[in-house]
N, CA, C and O atoms as CSV, one atom per row, in Angstrom:
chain,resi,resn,atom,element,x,y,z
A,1,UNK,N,N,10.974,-7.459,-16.733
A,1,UNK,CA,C,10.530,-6.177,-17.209
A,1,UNK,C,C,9.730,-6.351,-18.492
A,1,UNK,O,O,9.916,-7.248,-19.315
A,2,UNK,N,N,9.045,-5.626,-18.546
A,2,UNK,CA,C,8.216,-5.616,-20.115
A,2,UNK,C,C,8.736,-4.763,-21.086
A,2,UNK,O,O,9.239,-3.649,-20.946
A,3,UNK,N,N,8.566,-5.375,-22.006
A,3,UNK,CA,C,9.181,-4.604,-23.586
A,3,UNK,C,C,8.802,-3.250,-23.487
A,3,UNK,O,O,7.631,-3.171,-23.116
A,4,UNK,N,N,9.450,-1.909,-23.715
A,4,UNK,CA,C,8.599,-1.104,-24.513
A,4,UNK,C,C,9.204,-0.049,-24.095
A,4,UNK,O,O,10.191,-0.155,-23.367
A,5,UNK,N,N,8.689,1.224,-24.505
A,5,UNK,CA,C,9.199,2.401,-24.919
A,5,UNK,C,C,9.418,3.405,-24.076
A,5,UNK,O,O,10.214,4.334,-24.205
A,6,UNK,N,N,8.429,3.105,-22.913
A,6,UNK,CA,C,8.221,4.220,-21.705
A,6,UNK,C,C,8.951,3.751,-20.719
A,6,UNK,O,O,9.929,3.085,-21.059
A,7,UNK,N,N,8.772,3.898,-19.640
A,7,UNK,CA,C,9.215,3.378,-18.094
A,7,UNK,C,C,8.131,2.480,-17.889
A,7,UNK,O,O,7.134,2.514,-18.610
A,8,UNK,N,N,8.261,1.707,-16.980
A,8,UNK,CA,C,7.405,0.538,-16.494
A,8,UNK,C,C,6.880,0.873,-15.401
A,8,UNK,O,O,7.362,1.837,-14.805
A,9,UNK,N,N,5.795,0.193,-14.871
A,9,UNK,CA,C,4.767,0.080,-13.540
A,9,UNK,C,C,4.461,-0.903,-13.712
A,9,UNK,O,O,4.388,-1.687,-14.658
A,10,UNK,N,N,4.144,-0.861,-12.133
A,10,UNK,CA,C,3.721,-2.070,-11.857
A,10,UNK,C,C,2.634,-1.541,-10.803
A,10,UNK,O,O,2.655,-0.654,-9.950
A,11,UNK,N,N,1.304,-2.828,-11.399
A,11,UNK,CA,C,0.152,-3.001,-10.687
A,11,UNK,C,C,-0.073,-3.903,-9.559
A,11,UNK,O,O,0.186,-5.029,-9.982
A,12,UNK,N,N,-0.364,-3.955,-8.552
A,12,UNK,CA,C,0.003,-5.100,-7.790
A,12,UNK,C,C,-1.686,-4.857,-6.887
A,12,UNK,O,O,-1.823,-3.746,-6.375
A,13,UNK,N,N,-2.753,-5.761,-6.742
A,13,UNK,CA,C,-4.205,-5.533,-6.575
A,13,UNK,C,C,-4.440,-6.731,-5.590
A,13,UNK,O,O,-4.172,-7.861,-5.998
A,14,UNK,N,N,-4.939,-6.551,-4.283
A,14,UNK,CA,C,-5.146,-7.839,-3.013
A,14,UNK,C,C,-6.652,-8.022,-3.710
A,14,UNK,O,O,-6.952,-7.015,-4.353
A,15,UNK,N,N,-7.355,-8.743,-3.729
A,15,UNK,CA,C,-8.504,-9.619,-3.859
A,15,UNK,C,C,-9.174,-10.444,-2.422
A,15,UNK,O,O,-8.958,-11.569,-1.969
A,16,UNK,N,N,-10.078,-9.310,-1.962
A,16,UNK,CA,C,-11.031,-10.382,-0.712
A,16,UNK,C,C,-12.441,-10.599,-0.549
A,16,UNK,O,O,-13.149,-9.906,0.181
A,17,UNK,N,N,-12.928,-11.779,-1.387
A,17,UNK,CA,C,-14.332,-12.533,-1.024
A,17,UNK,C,C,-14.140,-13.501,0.290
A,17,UNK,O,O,-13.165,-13.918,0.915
A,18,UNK,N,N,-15.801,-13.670,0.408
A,18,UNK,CA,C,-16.090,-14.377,1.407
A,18,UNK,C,C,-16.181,-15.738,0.535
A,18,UNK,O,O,-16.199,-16.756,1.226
A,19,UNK,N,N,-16.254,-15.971,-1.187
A,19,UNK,CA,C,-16.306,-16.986,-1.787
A,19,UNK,C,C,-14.719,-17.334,-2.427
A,19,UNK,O,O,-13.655,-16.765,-2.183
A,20,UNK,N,N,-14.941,-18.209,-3.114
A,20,UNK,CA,C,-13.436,-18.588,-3.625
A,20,UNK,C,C,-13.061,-17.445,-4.854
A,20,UNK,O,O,-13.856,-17.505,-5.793
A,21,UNK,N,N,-12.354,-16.773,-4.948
A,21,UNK,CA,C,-12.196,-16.311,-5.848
A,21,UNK,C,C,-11.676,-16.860,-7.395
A,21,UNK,O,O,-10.810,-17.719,-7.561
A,22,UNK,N,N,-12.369,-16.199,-8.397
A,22,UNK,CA,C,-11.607,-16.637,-9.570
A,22,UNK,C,C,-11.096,-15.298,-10.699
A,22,UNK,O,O,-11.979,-15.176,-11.547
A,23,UNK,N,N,-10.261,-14.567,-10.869
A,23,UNK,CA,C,-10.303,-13.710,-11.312
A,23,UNK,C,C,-10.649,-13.327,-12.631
A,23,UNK,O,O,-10.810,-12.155,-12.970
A,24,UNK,N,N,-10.818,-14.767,-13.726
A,24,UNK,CA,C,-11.133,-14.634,-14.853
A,24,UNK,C,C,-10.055,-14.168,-15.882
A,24,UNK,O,O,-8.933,-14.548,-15.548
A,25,UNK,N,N,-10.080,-13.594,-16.807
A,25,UNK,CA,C,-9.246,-13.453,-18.317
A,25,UNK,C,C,-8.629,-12.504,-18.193
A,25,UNK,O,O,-8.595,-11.812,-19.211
A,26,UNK,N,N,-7.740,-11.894,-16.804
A,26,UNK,CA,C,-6.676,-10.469,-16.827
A,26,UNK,C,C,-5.752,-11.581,-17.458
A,26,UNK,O,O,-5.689,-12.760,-17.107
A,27,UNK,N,N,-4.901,-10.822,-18.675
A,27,UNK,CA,C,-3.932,-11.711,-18.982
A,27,UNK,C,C,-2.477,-11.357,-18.462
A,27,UNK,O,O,-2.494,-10.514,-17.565
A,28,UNK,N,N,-1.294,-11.788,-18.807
A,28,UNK,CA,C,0.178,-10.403,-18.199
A,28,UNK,C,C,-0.410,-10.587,-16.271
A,28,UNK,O,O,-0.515,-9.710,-15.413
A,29,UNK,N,N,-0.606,-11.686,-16.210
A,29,UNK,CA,C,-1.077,-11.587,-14.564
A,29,UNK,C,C,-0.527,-12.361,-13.715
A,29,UNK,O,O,-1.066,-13.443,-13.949
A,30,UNK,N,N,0.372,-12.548,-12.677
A,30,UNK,CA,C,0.773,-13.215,-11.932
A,30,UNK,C,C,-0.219,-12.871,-10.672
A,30,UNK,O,O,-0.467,-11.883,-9.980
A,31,UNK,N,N,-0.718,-14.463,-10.774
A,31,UNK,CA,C,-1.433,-14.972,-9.471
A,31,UNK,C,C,-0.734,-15.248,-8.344
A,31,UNK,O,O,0.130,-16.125,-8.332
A,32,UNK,N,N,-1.058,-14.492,-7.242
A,32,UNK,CA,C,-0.106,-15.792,-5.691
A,32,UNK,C,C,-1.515,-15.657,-4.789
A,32,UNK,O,O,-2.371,-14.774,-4.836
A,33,UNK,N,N,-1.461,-16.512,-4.192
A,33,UNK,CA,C,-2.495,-17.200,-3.502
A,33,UNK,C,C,-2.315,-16.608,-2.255
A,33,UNK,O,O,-1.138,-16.323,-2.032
A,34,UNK,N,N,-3.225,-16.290,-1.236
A,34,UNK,CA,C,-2.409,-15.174,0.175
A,34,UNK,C,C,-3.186,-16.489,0.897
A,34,UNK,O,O,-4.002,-17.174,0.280
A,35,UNK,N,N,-2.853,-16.702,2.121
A,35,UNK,CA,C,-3.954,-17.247,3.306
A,35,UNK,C,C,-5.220,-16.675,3.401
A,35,UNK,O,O,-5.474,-15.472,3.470
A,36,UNK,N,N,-6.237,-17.896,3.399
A,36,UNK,CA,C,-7.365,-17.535,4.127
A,36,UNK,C,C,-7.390,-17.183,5.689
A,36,UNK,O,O,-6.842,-17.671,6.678
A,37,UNK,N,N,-8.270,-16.120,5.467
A,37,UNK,CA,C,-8.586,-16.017,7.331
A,37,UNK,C,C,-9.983,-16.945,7.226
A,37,UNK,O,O,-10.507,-17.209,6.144
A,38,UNK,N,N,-10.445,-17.347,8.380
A,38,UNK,CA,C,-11.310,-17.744,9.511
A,38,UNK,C,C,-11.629,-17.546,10.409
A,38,UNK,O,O,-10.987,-17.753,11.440
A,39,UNK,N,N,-12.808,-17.044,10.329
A,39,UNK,CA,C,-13.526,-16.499,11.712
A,39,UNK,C,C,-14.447,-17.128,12.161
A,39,UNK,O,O,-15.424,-17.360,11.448
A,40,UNK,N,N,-14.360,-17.677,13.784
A,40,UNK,CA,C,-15.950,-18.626,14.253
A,40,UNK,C,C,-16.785,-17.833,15.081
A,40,UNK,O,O,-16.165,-17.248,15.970
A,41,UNK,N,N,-17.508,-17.721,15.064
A,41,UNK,CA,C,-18.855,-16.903,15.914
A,41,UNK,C,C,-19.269,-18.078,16.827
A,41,UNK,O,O,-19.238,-19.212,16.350
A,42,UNK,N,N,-19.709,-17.862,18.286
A,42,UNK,CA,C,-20.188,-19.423,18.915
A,42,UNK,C,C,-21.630,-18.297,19.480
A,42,UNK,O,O,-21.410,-17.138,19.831
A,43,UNK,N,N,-22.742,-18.777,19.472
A,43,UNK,CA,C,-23.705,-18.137,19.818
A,43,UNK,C,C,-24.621,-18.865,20.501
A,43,UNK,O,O,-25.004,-19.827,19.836
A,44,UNK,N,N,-25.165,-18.771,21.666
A,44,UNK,CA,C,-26.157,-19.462,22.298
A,44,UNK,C,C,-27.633,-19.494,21.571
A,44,UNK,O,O,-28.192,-18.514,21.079
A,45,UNK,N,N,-28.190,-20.973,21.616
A,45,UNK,CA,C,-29.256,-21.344,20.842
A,45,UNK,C,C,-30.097,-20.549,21.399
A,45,UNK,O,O,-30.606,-19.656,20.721
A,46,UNK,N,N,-30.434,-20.714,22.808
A,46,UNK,CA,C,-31.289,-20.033,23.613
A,46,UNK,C,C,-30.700,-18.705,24.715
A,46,UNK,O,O,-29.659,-18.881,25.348
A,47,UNK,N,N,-31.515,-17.369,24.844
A,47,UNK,CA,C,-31.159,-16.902,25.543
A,47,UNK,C,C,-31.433,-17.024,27.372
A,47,UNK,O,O,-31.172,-16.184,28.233
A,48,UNK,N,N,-31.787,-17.817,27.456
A,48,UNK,CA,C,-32.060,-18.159,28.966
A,48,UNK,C,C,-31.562,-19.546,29.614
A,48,UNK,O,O,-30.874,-19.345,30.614
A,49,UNK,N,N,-31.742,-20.921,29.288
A,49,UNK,CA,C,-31.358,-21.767,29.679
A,49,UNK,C,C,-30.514,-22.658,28.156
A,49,UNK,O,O,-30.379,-22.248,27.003
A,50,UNK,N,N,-30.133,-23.814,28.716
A,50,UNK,CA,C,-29.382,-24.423,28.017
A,50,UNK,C,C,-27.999,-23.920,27.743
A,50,UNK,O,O,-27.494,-23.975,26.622
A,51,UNK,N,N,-27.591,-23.584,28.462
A,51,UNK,CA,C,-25.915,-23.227,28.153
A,51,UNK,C,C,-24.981,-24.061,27.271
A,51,UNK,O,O,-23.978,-23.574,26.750
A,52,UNK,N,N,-25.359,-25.354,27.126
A,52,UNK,CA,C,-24.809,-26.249,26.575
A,52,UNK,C,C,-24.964,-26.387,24.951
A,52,UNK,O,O,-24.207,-26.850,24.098
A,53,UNK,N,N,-26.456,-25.702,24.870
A,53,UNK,CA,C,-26.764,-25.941,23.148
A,53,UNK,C,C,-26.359,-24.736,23.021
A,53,UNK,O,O,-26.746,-23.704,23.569
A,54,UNK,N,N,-25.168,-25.018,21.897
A,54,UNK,CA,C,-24.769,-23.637,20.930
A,54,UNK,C,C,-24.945,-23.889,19.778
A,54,UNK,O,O,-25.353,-24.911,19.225
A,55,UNK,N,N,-24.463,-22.428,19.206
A,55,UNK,CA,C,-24.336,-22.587,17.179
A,55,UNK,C,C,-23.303,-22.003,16.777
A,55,UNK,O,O,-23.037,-20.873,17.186
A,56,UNK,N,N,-22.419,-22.734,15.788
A,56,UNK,CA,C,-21.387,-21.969,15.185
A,56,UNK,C,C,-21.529,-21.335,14.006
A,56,UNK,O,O,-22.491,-21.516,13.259
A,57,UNK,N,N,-20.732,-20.686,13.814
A,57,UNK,CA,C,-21.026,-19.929,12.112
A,57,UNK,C,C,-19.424,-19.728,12.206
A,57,UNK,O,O,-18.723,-19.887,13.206
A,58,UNK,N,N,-19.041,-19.352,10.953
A,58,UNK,CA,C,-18.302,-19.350,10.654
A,58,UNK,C,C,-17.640,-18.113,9.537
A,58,UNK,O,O,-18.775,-17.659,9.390
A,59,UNK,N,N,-17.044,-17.474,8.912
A,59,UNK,CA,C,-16.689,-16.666,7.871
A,59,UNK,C,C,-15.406,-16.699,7.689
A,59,UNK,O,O,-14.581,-16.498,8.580
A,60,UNK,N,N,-15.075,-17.037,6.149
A,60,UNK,CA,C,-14.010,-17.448,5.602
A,60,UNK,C,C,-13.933,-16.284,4.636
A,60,UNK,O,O,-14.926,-16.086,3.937
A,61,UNK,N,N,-12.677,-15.333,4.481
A,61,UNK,CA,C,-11.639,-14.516,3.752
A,61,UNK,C,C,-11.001,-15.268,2.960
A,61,UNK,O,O,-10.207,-16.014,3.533
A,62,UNK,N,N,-11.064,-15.385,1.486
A,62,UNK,CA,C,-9.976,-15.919,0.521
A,62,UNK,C,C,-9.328,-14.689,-0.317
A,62,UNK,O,O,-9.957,-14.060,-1.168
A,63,UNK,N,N,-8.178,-14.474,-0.009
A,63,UNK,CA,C,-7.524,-13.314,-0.261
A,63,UNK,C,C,-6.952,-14.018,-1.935
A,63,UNK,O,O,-7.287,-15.194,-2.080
A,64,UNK,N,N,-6.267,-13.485,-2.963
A,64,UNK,CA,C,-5.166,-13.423,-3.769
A,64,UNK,C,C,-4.632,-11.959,-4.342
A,64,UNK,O,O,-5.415,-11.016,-4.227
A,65,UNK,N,N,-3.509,-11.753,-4.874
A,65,UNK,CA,C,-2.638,-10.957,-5.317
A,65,UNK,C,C,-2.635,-11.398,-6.287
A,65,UNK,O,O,-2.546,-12.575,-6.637
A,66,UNK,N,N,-2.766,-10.179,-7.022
A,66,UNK,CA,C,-2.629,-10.372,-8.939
A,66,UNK,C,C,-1.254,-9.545,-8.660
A,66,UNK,O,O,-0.946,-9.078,-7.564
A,67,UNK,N,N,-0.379,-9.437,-10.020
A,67,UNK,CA,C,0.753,-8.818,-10.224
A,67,UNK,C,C,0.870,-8.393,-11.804
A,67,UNK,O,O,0.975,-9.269,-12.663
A,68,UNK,N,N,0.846,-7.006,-12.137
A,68,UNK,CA,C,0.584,-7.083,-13.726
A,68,UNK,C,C,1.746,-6.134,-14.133
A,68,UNK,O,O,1.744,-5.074,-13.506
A,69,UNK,N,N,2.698,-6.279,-15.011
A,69,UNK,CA,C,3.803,-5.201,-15.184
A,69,UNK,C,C,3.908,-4.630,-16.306
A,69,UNK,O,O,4.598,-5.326,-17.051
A,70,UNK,N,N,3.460,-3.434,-16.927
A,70,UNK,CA,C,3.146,-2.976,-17.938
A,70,UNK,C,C,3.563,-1.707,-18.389
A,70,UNK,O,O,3.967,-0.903,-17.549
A,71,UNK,N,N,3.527,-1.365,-19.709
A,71,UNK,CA,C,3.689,0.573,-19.555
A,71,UNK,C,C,2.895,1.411,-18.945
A,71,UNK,O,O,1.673,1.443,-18.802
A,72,UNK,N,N,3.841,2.155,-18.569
A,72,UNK,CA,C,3.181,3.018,-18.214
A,72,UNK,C,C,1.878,4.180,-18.622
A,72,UNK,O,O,1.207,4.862,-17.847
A,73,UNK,N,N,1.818,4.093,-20.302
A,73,UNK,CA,C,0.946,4.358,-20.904
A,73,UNK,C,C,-0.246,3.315,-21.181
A,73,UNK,O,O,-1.026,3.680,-22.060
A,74,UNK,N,N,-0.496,2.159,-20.614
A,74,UNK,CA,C,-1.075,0.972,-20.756
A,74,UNK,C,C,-1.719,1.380,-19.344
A,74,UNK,O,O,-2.947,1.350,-19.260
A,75,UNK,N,N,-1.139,1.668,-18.501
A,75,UNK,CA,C,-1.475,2.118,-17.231
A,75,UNK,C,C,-3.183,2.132,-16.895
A,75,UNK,O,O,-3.694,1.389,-16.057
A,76,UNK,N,N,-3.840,2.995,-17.612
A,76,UNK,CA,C,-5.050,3.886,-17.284
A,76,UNK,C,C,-6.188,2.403,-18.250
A,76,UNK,O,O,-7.265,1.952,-17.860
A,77,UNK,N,N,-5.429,2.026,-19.477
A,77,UNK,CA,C,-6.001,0.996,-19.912
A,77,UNK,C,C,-6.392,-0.276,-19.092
A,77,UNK,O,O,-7.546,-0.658,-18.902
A,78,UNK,N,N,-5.103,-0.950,-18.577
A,78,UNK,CA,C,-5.575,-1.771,-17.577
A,78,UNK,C,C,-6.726,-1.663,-16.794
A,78,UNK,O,O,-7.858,-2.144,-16.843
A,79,UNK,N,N,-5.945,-0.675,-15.842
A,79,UNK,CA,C,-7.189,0.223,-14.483
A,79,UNK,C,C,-8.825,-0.027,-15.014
A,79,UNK,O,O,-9.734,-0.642,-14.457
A,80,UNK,N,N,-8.806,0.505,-15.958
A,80,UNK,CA,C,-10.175,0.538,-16.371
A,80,UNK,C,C,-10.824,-0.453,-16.515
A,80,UNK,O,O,-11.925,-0.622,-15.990
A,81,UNK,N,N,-10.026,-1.573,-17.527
A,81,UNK,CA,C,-10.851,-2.824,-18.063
A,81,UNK,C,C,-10.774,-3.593,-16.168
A,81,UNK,O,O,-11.665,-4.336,-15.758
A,82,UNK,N,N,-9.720,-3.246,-15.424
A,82,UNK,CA,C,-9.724,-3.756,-13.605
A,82,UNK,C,C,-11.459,-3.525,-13.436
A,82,UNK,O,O,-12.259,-4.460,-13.467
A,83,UNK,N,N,-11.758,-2.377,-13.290
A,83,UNK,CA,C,-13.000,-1.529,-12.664
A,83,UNK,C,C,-14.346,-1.949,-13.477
A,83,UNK,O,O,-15.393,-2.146,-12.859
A,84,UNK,N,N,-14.271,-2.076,-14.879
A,84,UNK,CA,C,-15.547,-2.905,-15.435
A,84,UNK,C,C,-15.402,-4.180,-15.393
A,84,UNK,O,O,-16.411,-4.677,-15.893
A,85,UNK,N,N,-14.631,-5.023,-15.037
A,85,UNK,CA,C,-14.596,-6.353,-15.273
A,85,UNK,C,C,-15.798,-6.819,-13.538
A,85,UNK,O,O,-15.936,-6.363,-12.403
A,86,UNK,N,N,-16.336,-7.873,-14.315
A,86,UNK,CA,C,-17.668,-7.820,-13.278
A,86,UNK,C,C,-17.521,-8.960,-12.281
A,86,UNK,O,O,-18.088,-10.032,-12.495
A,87,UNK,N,N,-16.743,-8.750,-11.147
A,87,UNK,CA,C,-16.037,-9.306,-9.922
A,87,UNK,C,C,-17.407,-8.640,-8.460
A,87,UNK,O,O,-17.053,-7.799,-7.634
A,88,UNK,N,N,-18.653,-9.157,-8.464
A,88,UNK,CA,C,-19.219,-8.846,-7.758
A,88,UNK,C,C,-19.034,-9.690,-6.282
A,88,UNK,O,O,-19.064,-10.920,-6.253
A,89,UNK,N,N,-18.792,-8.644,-4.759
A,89,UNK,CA,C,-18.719,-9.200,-4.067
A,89,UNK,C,C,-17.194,-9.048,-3.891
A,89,UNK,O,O,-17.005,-9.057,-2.674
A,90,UNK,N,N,-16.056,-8.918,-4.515
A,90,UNK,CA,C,-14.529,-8.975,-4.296
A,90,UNK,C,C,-14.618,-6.962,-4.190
A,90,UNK,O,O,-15.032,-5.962,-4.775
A,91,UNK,N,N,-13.639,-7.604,-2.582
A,91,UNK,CA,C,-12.865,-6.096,-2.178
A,91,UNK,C,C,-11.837,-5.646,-3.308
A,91,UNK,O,O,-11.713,-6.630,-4.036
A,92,UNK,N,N,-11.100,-4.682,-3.753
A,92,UNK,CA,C,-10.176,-4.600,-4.187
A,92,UNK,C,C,-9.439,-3.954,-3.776
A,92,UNK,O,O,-9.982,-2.932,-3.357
A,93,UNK,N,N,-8.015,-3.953,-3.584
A,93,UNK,CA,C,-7.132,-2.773,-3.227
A,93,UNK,C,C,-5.458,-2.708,-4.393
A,93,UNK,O,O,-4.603,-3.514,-4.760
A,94,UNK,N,N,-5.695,-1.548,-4.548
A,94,UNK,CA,C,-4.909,-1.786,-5.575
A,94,UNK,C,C,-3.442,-0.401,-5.444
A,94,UNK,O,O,-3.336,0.811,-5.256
A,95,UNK,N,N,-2.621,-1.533,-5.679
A,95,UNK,CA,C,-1.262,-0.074,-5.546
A,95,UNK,C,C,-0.379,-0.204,-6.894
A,95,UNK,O,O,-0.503,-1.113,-7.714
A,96,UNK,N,N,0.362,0.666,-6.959
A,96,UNK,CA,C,0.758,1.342,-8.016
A,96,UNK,C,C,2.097,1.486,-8.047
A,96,UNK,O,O,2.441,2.360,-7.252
A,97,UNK,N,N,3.228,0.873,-8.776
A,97,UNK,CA,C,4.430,0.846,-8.438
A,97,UNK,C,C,5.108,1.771,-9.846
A,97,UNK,O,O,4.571,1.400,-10.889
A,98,UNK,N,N,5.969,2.673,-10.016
A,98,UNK,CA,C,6.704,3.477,-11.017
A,98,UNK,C,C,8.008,2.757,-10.806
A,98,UNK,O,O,8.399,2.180,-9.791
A,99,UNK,N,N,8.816,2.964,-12.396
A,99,UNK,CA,C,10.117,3.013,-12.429
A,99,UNK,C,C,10.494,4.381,-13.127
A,99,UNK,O,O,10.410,4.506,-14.349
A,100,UNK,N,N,10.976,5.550,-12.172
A,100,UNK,CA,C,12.020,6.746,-13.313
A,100,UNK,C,C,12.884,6.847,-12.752
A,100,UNK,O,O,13.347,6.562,-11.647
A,101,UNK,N,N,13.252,7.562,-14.110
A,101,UNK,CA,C,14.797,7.821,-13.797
A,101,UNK,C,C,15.213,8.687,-12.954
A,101,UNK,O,O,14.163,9.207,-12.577
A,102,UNK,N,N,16.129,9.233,-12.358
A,102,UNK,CA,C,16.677,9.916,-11.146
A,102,UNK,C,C,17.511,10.839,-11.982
A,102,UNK,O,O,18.312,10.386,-12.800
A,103,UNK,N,N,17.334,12.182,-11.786
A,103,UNK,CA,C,18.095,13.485,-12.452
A,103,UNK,C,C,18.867,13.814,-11.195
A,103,UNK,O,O,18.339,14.366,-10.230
A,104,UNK,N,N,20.273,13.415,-11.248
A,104,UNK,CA,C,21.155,13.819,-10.188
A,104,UNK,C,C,21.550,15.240,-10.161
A,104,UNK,O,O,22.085,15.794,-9.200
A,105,UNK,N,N,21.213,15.846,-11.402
A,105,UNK,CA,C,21.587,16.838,-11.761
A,105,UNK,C,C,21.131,18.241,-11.186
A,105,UNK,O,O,21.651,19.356,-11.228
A,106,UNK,N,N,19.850,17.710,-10.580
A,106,UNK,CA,C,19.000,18.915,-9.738
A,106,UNK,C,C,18.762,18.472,-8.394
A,106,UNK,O,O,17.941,19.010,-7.650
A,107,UNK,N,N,19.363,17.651,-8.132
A,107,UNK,CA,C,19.685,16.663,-6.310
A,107,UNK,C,C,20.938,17.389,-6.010
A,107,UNK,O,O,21.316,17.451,-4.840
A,108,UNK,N,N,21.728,18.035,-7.118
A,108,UNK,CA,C,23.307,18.473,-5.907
A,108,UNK,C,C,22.951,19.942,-5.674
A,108,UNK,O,O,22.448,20.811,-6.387
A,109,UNK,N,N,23.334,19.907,-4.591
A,109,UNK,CA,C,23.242,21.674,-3.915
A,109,UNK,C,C,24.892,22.281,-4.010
A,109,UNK,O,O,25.819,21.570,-3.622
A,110,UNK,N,N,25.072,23.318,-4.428
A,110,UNK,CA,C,25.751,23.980,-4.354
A,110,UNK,C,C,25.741,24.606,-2.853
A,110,UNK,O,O,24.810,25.197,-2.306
A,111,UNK,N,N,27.051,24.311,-2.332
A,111,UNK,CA,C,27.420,25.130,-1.065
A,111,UNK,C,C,28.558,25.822,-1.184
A,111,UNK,O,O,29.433,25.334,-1.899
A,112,UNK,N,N,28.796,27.085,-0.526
A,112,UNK,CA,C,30.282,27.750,-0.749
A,112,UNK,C,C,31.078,26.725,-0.090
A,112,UNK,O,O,30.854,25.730,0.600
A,113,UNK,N,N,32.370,27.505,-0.687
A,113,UNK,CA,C,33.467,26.816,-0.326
A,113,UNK,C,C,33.134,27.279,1.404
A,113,UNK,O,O,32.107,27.806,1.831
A,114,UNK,N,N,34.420,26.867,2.210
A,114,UNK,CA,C,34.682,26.908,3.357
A,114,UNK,C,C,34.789,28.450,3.753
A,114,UNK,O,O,34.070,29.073,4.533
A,115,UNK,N,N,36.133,29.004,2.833
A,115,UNK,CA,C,36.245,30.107,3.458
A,115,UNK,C,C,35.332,31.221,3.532
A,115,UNK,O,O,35.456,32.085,4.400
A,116,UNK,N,N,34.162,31.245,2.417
A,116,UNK,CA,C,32.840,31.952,2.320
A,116,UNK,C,C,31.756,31.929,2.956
A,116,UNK,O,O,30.775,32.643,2.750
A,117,UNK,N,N,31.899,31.034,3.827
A,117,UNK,CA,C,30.851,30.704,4.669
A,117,UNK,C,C,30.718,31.504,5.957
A,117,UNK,O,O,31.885,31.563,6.344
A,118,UNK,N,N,29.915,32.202,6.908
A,118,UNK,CA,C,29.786,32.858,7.711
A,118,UNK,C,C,29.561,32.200,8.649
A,118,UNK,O,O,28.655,31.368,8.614
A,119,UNK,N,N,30.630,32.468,10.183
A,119,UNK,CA,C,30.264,31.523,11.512
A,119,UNK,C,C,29.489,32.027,11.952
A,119,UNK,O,O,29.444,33.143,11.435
A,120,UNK,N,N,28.493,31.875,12.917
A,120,UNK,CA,C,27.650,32.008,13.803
A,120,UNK,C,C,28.697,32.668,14.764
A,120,UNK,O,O,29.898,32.402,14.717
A,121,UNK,N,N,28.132,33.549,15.633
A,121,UNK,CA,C,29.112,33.946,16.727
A,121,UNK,C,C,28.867,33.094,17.783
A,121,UNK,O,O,27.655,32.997,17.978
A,122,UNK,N,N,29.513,32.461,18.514
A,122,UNK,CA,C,29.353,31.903,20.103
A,122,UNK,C,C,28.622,32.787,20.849
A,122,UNK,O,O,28.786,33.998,21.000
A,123,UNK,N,N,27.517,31.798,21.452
A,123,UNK,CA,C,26.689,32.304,22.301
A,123,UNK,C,C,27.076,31.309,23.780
A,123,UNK,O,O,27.245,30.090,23.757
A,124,UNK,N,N,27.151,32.145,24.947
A,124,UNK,CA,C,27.411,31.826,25.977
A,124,UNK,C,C,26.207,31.830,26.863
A,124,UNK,O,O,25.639,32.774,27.412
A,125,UNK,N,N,25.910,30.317,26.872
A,125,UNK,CA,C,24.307,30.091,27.224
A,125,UNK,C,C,24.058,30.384,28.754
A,125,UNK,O,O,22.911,30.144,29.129
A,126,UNK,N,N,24.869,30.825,29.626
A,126,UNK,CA,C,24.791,31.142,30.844
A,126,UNK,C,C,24.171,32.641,30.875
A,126,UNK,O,O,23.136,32.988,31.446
A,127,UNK,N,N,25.172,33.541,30.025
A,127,UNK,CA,C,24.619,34.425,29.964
A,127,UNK,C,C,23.659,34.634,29.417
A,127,UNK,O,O,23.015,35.435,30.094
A,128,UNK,N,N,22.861,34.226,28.044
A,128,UNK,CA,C,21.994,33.885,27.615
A,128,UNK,C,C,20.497,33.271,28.863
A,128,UNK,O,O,19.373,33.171,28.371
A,129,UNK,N,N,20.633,33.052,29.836
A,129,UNK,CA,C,19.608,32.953,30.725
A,129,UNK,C,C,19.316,33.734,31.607
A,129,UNK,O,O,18.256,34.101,32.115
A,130,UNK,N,N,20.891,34.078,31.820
A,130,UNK,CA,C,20.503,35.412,32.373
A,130,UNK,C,C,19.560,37.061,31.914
A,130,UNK,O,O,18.850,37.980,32.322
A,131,UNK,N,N,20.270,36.459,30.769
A,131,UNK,CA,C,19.195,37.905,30.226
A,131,UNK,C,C,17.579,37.774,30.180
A,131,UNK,O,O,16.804,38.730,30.208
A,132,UNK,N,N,17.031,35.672,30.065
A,132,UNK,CA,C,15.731,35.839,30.097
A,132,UNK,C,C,15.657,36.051,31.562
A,132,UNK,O,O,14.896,36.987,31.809
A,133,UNK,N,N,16.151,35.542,32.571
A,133,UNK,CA,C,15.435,35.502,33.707
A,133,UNK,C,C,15.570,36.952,34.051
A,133,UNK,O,O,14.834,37.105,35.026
A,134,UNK,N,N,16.121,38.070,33.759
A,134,UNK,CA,C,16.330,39.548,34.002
A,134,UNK,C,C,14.926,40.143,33.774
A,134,UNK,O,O,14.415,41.070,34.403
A,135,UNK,N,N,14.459,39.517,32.871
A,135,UNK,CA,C,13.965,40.464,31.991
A,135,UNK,C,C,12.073,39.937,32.354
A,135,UNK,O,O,11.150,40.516,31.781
């Protein structure tokens, strides 16, 4: 957890170029490395003969996860210096984690006691069809 005065959040942001990524000087940052994807394209050299001569290509995804845990008043600070920092070419996706506190105090419902409570009268579903199909 981080020091401080408010409740905490947490930033947690996927990172996807087609180059290697480097994220540069976020500090308070835990890096994890995700799998690359790979994708091969096989395409014929020629469209009429030669079936045999092809071409590959290829496209490589290098994903990482930053992890940053901060106040919550630090919050909007981060975000921002996230959004100008000059990462051209990287997807970003970014989620947003809170810690508050839980007021149990407006979670309990008051229900009457037992004997205050009003039954439903029994409905006798036979007759109950009868009256739609009557009608």
């Amino acid at each position: 957890m981080v020091e401080g005065s408010g409740t905490t959040a947490k930033m947690s942001i996927v990172l996807k170029s087609f180059e290697k990524i480097r994220p540069g000087q976020l500090q308070n940052a835990r890096k994890v490395g995700l799998p690359q994807t790979r994708v091969l394209y096989t395409v014929n050299r020629s469209p009429h003969i030669d079936k045999k001569s092809r071409e590959q290509f290829e496209m490589r995804i290098h994903k990482k996860l930053l992890v940053m845990e901060m106040d919550v008043a630090k919050l909007r600070e981060k975000y921002n210096l996230l959004k100008h920092h000059n990462m051209l070419g990287v997807q970003l996706k970014v989620n947003f984690h809170y810690q508050t506190r839980l007021d149990l105090s407006r979670l309990k419902t008051v229900s009457p006691p037992l004997e205050e409570r009003q039954e439903l009268p029994n409905v006798d579903l036979d007759s109950a069809q009868q009256l739609d199909t009557s009608s």
